[in-house]
C-alpha positions, 0 to 999 in steps of 0.5 A: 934417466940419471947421466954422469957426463962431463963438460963438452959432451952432448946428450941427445934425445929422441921422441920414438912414440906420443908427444914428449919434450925436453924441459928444463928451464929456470921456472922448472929447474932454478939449480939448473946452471943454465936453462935448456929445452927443445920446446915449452911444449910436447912435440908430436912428431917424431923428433931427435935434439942434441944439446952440449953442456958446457957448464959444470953442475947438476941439471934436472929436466922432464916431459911435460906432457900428459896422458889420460890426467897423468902427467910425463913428469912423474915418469919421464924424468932425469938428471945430468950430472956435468962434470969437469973435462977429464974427471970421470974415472975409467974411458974418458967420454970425450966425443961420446953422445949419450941417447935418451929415448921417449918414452921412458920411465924416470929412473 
């Protein structure tokens, strides 16, 4: 899942099935601006998490669970793409809060 959204915006993802994660930390992600994950590791439970970026910059994050010697990283995967308020061209996403949903495949 690749975003364009722009600073301010929240993106939130939601577990619908399995036992997924937010991660997208320093050791994972060192260009990240800032760190953010809603666990180090996979939550079983079904789970939503908000997070508002409030730093411009290209944010990368993944799963890092596994299933059956497969790890989520290699499916479940994306980038964020945080721009300066009122630099997207077309509606402005002001208030707007993207959803990411798990499972998904990395696109």
């Amino acid at each position: 899942m690749n975003l364009n959204i722009e600073v301010g915006d929240m993106v939130t993802w939601t577990n619908i099935d399995g036992s997924h994660n937010v991660y997208g930390e320093p050791d994972a992600y060192p260009n990240n601006p800032e760190g953010f994950s809603n666990s180090a590791d996979p939550i079983g439970d079904l789970w939503t998490w908000p997070y508002t970026f409030t730093i411009p910059g290209v944010y990368g994050y993944h799963c890092t669970g596994s299933f059956q010697g497969q790890f989520h990283s290699t499916t479940q995967f994306g980038t964020i793409t945080v721009l300066e308020a009122n630099s997207i061209e077309g509606a402005a996403l002001g208030g707007n809060c993207p959803s990411i949903r798990y499972p998904h495949t990395g696109s």
